[in-house]
C-alpha positions in Angstrom: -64.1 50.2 25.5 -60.7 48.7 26.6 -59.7 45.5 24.9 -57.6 43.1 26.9 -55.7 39.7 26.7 -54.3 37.5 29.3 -52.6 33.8 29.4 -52.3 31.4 32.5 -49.0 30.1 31.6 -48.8 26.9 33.9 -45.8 24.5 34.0 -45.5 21.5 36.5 -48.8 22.5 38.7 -48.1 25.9 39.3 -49.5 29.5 37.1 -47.0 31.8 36.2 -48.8 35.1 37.6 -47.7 39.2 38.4 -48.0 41.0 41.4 -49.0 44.2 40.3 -48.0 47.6 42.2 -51.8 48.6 42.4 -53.6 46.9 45.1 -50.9 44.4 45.2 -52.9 42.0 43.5 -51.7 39.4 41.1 -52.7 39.0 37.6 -52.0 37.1 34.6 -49.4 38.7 32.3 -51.2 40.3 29.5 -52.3 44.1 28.7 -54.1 46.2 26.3 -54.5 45.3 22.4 -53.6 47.3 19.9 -55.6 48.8 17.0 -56.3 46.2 14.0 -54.2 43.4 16.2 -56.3 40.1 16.4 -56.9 38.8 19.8 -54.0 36.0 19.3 -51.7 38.3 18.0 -52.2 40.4 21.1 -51.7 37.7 23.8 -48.9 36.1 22.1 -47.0 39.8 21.9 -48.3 41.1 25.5 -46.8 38.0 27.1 -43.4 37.7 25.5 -43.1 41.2 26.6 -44.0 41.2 30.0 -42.1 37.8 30.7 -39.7 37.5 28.1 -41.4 33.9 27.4 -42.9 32.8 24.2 -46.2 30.5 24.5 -47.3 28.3 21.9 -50.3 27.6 21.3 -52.2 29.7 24.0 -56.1 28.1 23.5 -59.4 30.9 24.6 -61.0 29.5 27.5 -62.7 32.6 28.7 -64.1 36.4 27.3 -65.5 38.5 30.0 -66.7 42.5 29.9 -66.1 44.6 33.2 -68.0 47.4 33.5 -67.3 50.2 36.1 -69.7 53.5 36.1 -67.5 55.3 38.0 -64.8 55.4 35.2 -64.6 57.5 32.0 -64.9 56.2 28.5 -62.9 54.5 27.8 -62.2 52.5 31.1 -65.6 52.0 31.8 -65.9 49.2 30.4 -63.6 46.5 29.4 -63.5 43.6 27.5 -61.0 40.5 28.3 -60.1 37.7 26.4 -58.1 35.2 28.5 -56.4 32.0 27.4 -54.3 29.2 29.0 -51.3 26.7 27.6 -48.9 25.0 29.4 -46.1 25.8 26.4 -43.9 28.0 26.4 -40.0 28.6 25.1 -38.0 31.4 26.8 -36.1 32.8 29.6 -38.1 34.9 32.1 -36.9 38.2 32.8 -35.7 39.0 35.8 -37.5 42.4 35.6 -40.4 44.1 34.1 -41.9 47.5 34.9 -45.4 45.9 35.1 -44.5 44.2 38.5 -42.9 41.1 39.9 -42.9 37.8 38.0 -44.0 34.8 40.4 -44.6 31.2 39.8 -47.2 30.3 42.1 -48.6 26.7 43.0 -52.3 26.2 41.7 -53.2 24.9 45.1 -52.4 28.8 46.6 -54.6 30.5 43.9 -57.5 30.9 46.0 -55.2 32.5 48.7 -53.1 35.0 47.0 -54.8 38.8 46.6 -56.2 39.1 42.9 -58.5 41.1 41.5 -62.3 39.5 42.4 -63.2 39.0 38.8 -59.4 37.4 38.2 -60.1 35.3 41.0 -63.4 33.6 39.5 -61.8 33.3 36.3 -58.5 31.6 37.9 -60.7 29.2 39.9 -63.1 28.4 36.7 -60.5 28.0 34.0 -57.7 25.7 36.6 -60.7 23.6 38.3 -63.2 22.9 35.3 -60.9 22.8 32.0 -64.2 24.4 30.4 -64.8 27.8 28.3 -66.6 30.8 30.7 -68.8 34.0 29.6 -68.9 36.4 32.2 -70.0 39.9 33.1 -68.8 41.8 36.2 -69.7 45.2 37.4 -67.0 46.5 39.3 -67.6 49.7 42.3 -65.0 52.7 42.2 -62.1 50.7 44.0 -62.5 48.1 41.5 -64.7 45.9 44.1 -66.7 43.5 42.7 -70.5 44.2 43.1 -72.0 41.7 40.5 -71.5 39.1 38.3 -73.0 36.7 36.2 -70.7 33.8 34.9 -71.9 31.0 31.9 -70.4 28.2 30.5 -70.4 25.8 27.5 
């Protein structure tokens, strides 16, 4: 199992998001843990280093699993721990070999290509301001073919 972290950094009604070479999708800056770090630890180091900012006080609004039965263990099935803050410290880079950095306005998030399961997390998280469980199976282009999403 892959474990992942993510933040949606916003700041003055827009989400700080990466277009990723793959797909051309956008994503929240984030990446793979590492062994023995806690899930904090993880999105605080993943995001400084993909965007050269430092958040404070990033709060977990949503852990989902992604399962995909085409893929090999380990990448069949994932597990993704995503947080939101609107603090942050920093300069963002200009560059970063993930992708391109982009500030987009929260009113465009429905219309900008994102991974289907990103989308429904981006669209819970910004519109509700509530926690969210959710499983999604995912088909060999990383389609989404099922979901089930639950809240607190």
């Amino acid at each position: 199992m892959q474990r992942v972290t993510n933040c949606l950094i916003i700041n003055n009604q827009e989400v700080l998001l990466l277009k990723k070479p793959r797909y051309g999708w956008y994503a929240m800056p984030g990446g793979k843990m590492e062994a023995g770090e806690s899930i904090h630890e993880s999105v605080l180091r993943e995001v400084e280093e993909e965007t050269g900012l430092i958040i404070d006080t990033p709060q977990l609004y949503s852990v989902a699993t992604m399962t995909k039965a085409s893929a090999q263990s380990p990448k069949d099935e994932w597990l993704m721990f995503t947080f939101k803050t609107d603090k942050f410290s920093g300069e963002l880079v200009n560059e970063t070999p993930e992708g391109e950095l982009e500030w987009v306005p929260i009113s465009q998030i429905d219309q900008i290509p994102t991974a289907p399961c990103d989308r429904l997390i981006h669209q819970y998280i910004l519109k509700n301001d509530k926690h969210l469980y959710g499983s999604f199976a995912l088909g060999e282009n990383d389609q989404l073919i099922s979901y089930r999403l639950n809240d607190n």
